[in-house]
N, C-alpha and C positions, 0 to 999 in steps of 0.2 A: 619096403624092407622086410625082412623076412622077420616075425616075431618076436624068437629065441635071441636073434643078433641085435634085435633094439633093445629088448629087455635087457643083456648083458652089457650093453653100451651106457644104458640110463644108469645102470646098476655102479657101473664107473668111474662114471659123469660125478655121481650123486655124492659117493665115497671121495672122491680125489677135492672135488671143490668144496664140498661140506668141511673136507678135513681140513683146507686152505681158511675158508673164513675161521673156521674155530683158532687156530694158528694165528692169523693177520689178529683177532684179536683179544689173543694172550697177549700178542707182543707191543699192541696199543698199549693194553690195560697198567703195563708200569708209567709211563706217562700222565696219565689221568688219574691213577689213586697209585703211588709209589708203594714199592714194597716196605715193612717195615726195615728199620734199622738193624742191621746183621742178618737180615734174612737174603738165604741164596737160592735160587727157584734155577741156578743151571744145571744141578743134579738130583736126582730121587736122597738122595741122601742128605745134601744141604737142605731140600724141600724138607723133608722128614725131619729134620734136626730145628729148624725153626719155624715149621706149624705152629709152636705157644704162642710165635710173636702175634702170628696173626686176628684180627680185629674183624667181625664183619662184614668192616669196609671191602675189606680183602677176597670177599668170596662172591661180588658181584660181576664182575667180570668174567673169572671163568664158569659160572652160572652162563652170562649171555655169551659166553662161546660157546660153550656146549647144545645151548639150547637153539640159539642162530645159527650154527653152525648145520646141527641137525634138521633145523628147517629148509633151509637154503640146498642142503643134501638130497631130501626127501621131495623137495619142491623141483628141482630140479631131476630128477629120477622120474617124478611122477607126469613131470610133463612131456617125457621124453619114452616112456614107457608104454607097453599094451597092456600088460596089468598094471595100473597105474596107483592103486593103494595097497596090495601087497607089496610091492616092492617100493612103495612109500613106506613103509611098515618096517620092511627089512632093515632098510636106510636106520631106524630110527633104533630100529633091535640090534643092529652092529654099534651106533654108536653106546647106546646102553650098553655093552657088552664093554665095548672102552672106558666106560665110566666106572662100572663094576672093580675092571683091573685097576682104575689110578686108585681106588677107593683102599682096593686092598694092597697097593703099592704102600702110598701115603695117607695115613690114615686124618681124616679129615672130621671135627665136629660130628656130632649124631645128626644136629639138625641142619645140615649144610649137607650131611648124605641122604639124609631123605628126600629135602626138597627138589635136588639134584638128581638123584636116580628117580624117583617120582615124576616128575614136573619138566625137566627138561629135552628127556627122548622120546618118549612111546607117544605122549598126548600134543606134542609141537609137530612130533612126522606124522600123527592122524590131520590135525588140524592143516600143512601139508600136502596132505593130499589129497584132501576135499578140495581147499583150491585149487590148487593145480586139475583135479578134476572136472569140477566147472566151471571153468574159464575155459573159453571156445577158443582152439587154435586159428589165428585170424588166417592163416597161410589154407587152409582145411577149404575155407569159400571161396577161390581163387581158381 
């Protein structure tokens, strides 16, 4: 396949399914640790209005969707890709870009935006696509 059209395929791939795990598990995450009491997370504006409730407990979750999400993105991007850690990279610099906006949407703790913009895109899509790197495509010896 022709380079450009994998790249832009992996590129996709990595964005549409990245963005699906981060989703699948936002929407676990009220099951497992519930929202606080009067808190409403189905608009930017109930979100904004009851961040005080939040405890947190509350911030682990969207922590591992962000960060699984962007792995899973970047992981699959990279395995699918001919530049395979730049565009593990891209992956992980788009979702950082999404993280930035919710950050200045909904304003969130200092120490829940650092560790979050820090720690959950740029060094989970490198980590990403190392593996996806070295891992031999078993199909490739066939």
């Amino acid at each position: 396949m022709n380079p450009i059209l994998k790249n832009i395929l992996a590129v996709i791939a990595g964005l549409v399914i990245g963005s699906m795990v981060n989703m699948a598990i936002i929407m676990v995450s009220q099951s497992i640790i519930p929202l606080p009491a009067g808190a409403d997370n189905t608009t930017v504006e109930g979100l904004k209005a009851s961040m005080h409730l939040f405890e947190p407990k509350h911030y682990i979750f969207p922590f591992l969707a962000h960060a699984i999400g962007t792995f899973v993105g970047a992981y699959i991007c990279a395995r699918i890709a001919a530049h395979k850690m730049v565009l593990a990279m891209f992956i992980g610099l788009f979702f950082l870009a999404g993280g930035v906006y919710m950050v200045m949407m909904v304003p969130s703790p200092i120490w829940f935006t650092l560790v979050d913009l820090i720690g959950a895109y740029l060094p989970v899509a490198y980590f990403a696509g190392k593996i996806a790197s070295s891992t031999k495509n078993e199909n490739s010896h066939h």
